[in-house]
C-alpha positions, 0 to 999 in steps of 0.5 A, spaced: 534 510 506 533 518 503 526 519 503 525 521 495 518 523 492 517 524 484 513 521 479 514 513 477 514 511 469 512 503 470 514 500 465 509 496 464 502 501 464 497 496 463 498 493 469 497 499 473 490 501 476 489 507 475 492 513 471 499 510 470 502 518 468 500 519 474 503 515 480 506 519 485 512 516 490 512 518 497 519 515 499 524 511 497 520 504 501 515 506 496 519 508 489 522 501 492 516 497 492 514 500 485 520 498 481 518 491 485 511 490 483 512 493 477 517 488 474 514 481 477 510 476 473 506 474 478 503 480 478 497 481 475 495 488 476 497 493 482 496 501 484 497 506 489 493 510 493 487 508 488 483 504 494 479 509 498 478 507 506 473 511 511 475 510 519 473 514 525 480 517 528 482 516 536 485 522 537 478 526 534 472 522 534 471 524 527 470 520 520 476 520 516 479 518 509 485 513 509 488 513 501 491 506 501 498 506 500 498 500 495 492 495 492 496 488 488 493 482 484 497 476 484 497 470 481 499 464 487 502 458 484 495 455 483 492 460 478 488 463 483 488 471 483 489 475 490 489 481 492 493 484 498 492 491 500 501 492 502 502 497 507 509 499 507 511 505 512 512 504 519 510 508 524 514 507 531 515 514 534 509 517 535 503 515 540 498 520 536 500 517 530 500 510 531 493 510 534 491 513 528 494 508 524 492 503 527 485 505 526 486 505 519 489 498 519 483 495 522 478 499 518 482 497 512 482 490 514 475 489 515 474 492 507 479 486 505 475 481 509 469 484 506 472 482 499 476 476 500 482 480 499 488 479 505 491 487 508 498 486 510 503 492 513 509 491 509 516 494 513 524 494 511 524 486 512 519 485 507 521 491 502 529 488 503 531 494 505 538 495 511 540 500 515 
């Protein structure tokens, strides 16, 4: 898929969280993603880059700032809210980078449990997107 960037104009805004003139997609599995969560009603609310995570890098030692791709609240077929943290890059080529994502996947897990809320790494089978 082509990477794209830009801004997304929900469609409906007052399911964002967060400023909805202001949403910016990185790639085309994120603008794919957007048009996903903003179209379904079983989500109650959702946002991008709104979640803000501290971790300690591998490769430097030092504390670091990891912005969440995507927080979403849905509602299951009980009625019961959840919130899931979805991550939808994959990150395969480099070593460096994969250590440095797996740090923040574990420190973005952590501050789900602490909330009750689920962190889920989503890929091109989650997002139905082929090659």
């Amino acid at each position: 898929m082509k990477t794209n960037k830009g801004y997304f104009k929900p469609r409906n805004p007052a399911k964002y969280r967060g400023n909805p003139s202001n949403i910016i997609y990185r790639s085309g599995w994120e603008l794919k993603l957007m048009l996903w969560l903003d179209g379904r009603s079983d989500v109650i609310n959702w946002g991008s880059e709104e979640v803000v995570i501290p971790y300690r890098s591998p490769i430097d030692g030092r504390l670091h700032r990891y912005f969440v791709d995507f927080i979403v609240t849905t509602i299951n077929k009980e009625g019961i809210k959840e919130t899931t943290n979805p991550r939808n890059r994959k990150y395969i080529s480099e070593v460096m980078t994969w250590g440095v994502n797996e740090a923040k996947w574990k420190a973005a897990t952590e501050y789900c449990k602490d909330r009750g809320w689920k962190f889920q790494i989503f890929t091109e089978k989650e997002l139905g997107i082929t090659f």
